[in-house]
C-alpha positions in Angstrom: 2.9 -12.6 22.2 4.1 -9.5 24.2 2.5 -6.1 22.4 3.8 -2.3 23.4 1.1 0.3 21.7 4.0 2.8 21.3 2.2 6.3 20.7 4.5 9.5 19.3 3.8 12.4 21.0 4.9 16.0 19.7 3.3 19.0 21.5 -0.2 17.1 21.3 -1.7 17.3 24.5 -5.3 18.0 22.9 -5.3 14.7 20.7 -3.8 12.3 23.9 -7.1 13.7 25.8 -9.6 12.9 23.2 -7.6 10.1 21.4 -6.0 8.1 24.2 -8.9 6.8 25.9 -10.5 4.8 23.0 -6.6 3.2 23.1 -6.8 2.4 27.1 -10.1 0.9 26.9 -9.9 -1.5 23.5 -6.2 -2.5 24.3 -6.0 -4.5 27.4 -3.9 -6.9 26.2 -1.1 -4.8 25.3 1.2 -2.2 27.6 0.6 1.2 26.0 3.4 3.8 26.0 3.7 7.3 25.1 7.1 8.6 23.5 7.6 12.7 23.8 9.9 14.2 21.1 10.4 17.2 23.7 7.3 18.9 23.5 6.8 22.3 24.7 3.4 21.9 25.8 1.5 20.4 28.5 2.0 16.7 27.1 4.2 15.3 30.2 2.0 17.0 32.8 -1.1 16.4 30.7 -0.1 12.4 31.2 1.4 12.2 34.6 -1.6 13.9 36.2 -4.4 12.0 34.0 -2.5 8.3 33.2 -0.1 8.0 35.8 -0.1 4.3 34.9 1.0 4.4 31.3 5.0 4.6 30.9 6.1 7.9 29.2 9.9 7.9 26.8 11.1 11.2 26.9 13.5 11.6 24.1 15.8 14.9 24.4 15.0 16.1 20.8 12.3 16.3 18.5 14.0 14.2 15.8 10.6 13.7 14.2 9.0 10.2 13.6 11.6 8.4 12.5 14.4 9.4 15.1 11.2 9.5 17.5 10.6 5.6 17.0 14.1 5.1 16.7 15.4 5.9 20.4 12.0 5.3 22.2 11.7 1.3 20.8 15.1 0.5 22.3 13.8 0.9 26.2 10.6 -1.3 25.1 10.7 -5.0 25.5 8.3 -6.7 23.2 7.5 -8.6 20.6 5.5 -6.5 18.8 5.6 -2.9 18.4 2.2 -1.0 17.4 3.6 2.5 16.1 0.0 4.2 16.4 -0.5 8.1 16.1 -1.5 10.3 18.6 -4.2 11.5 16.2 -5.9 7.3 15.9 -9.5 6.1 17.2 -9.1 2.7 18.0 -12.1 0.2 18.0 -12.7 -2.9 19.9 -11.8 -6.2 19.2 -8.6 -4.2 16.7 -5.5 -6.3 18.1 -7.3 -9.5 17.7 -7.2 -9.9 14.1 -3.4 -8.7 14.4 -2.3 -11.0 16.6 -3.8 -13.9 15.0 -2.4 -12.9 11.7 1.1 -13.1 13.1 0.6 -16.2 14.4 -0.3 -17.6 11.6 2.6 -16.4 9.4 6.2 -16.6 10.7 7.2 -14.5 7.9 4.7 -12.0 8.5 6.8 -8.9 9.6 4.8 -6.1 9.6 0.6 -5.8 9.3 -1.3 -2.5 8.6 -5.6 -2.4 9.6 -8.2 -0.9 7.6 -7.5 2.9 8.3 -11.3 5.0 7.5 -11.5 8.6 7.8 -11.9 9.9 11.5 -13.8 12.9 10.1 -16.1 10.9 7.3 -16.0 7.4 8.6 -18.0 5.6 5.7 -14.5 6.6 3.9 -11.1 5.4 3.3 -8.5 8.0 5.0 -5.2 9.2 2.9 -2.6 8.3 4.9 -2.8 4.0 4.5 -6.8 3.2 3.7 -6.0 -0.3 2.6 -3.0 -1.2 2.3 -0.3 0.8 0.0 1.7 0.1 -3.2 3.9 2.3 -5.4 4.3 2.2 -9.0 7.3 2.0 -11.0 8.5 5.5 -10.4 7.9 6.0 -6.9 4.4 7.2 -6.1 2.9 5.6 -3.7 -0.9 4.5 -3.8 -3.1 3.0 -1.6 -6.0 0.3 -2.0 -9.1 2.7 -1.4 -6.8 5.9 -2.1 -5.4 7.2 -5.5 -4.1 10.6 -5.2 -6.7 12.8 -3.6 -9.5 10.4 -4.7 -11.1 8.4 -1.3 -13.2 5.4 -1.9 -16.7 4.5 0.2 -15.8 1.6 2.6 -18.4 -1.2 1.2 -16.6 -4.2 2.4 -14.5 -4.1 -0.5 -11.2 -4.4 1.4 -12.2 -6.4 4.2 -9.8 -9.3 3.5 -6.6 -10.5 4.4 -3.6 -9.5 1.8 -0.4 -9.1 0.7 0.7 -5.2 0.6 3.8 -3.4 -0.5 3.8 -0.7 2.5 1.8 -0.1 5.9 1.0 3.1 7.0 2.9 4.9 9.7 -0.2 6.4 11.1 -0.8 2.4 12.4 1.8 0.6 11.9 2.6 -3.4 13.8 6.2 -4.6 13.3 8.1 -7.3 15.0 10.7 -6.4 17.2 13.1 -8.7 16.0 12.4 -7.3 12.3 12.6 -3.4 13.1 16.5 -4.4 15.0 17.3 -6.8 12.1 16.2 -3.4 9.8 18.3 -0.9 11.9 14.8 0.9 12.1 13.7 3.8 10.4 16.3 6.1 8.2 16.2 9.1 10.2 17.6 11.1 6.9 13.9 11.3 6.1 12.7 12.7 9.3 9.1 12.1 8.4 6.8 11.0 5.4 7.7 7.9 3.4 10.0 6.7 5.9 7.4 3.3 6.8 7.3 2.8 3.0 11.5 3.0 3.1 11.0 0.6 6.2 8.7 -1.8 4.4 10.7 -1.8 0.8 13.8 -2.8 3.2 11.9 -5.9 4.6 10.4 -6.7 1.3 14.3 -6.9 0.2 14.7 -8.8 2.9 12.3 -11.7 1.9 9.8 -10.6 4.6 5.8 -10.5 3.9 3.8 -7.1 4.8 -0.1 -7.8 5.2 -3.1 -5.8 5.3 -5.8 -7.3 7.9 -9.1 -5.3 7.5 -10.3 -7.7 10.1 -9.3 -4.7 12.4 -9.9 -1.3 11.9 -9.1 2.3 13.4 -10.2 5.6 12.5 -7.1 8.5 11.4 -7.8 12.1 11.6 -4.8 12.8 9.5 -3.1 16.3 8.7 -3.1 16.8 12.7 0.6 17.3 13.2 1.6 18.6 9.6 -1.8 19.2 7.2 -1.5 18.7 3.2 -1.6 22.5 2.6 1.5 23.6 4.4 4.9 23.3 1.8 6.8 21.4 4.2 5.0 17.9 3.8 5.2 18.6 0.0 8.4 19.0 -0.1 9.4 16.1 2.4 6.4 14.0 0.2 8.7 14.3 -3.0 12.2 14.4 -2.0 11.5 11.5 0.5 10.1 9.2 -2.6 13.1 9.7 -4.2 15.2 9.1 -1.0 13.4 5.5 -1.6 13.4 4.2 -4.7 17.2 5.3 -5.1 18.2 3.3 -2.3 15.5 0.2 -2.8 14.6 -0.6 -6.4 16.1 -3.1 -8.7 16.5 -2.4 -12.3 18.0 0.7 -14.2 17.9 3.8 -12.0 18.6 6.2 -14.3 16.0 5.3 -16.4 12.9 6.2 -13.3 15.0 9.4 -12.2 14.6 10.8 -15.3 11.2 10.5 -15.8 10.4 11.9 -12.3 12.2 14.2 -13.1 9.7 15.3 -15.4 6.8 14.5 -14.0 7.3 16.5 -10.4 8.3 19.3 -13.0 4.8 18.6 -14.6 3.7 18.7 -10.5 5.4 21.8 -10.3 3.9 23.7 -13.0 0.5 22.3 -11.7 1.3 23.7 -8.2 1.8 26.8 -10.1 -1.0 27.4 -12.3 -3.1 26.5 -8.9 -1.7 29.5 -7.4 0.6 27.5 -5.0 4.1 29.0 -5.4 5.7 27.8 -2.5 4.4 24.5 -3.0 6.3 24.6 -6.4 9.1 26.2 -4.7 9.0 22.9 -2.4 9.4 20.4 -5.2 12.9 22.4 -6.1 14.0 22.5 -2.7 13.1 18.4 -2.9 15.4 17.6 -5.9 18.1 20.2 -4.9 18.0 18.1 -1.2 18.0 15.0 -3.0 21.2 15.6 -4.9 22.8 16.8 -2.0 22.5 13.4 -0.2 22.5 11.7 -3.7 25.9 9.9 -2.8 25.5 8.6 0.6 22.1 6.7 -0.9 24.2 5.0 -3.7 26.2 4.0 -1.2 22.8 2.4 1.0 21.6 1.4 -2.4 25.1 -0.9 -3.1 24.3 -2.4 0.6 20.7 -4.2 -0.1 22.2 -7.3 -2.6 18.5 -8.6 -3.2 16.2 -5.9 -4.6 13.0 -7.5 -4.9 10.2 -6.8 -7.8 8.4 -3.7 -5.8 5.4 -2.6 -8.4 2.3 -3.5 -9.6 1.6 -0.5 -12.1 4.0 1.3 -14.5 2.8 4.6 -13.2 -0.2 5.6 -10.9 0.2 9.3 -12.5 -0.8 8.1 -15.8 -3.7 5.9 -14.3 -5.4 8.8 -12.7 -4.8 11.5 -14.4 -4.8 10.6 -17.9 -6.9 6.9 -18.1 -9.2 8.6 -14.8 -8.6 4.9 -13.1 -9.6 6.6 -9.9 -10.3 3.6 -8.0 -8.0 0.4 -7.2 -11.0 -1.7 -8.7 -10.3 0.0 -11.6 -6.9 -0.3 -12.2 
């Protein structure tokens, strides 16, 4: 099986130095490549003078990660694309597990690893942890993640399992699976555009695993941190982008109540003195509608809308039953 480690790069010369070695040295079976979304910093020359032998996609725009992926995948011949962050800490032995797992499966079309905390590595990190799921309304949770809420590592998730959604930050899809998918929807730019990617194969009939056989280390928040408005507000409107295209059943019905329940985020935004957080989940739903027609018209395309949740809603769990753990749930 022929794997590309296909690394984004935006104006993140810093991480490539202290990140990128850890991915040369524990993936020899693999071809590793960097893919520049135009940066304006010393990336390019950073990489030609350092790892002249690793092959470096320019794209002419920095269409974020999903246009990013997008053009750079269709110069790569492989099997098996790794979509890995430039911000990632890779351990030895990680492809293994992968690998095997695909082997094993032909329906296996995408796998996610055990994603811990860079910064606290006894913990799960945000962005994947164990494997993802979403509830009935859209909000997406994680095995060793709910909300803000980041579980010990104790073994707990060391298995091999069915997921609903990979993480972005570490992501291994077939080649054959990301053409059949057109890719990513590049409408989302970034955020929530793996979990559009993974509801899509999951229509499909395809199986997305967790492998916690193999693990890397995210730091997360390197490119765009949880305290800056613009993640919020692509975070909201970008779960909405999905479930209107993706889930089965009455639509109406889910809109309605998250509509309520990002008001409800809203006025929490608020009374924590976060204005243009709140402003962020308006400028979400305003962008939403704007674009509301051309994702009926996706949502008419995907015949066979598969069952997609395991929980009525997440937001109730946590915040109101204090389920803070997937144990618990």
């Amino acid at each position: 099986m022929k794997l590309a480690v296909v690394i984004l790069n935006w104006n993140g010369e810093k991480l490539l130095e202290q990140f990128l070695p850890s991915v040369i040295q524990n993936s020899k079976t693999a071809k590793i490549y960097v893919a520049d979304n135009a940066s304006t910093d010393n990336s390019i020359t950073f990489m030609k003078t350092n790892y002249p032998e690793i092959t470096i996609i320019q794209n002419n725009e920095n269409g974020g990660y999903a246009k990013g992926y997008n053009d750079s995948l269709k110069s790569i011949a492989a099997d098996v694309f790794c979509l890995l962050n430039s911000d990632v800490e890779v351990t030895q032995n990680w492809l293994n597990p992968i690998i095997d797992t695909f082997n094993k499966d032909a329906n296996t079309a995408i796998i996610q690893p055990k994603i811990l905390d860079y910064k606290n590595k006894d913990y799960f990190e945000y962005a994947g942890a164990g494997g993802g799921f979403i509830d009935k309304y859209g909000y997406p949770y994680c095995r060793g993640r709910i909300f803000d809420t980041l579980e010990n590592d104790q073994g707990q998730y060391n298995d091999t399992t069915e997921i609903f959604w990979a993480s972005g930050a570490c992501l291994f899809i077939k080649n054959a699976v990301f053409k059949a998918l057109n890719g990513f929807d590049e409408h989302f730019f970034a955020h929530m555009e793996e979990i559009d990617l993974c509801w899509r194969a999951k229509n499909l009939g395809y199986s997305v695993k967790y492998v916690g056989a193999s693990t890397v280390f995210h730091v997360g928040g390197a490119t765009l941190k949880n305290t800056n408005p613009q993640k919020t507000f692509l975070n909201f409107r970008n779960s909405l982008f999905a479930i209107t295209k993706n889930a089965n059943g009455f639509l109406l019905g889910k809109l309605f109540v998250r509509l309520v329940l990002d008001g409800i985020a809203g006025i929490k935004f608020l009374i924590e003195l976060k204005p243009n957080h709140l402003l962020a989940v308006l400028k979400a739903h305003f962008s939403y509608y704007y674009h509301l027609n051309r994702l009926l018209k996706q949502r008419k395309n995907i015949k066979n809308k598969t069952n997609y949740y395991q929980r009525t809603s997440i937001v109730v769990d946590y915040f109101v039953n204090k389920k803070t753990n997937y144990k618990s749930l």
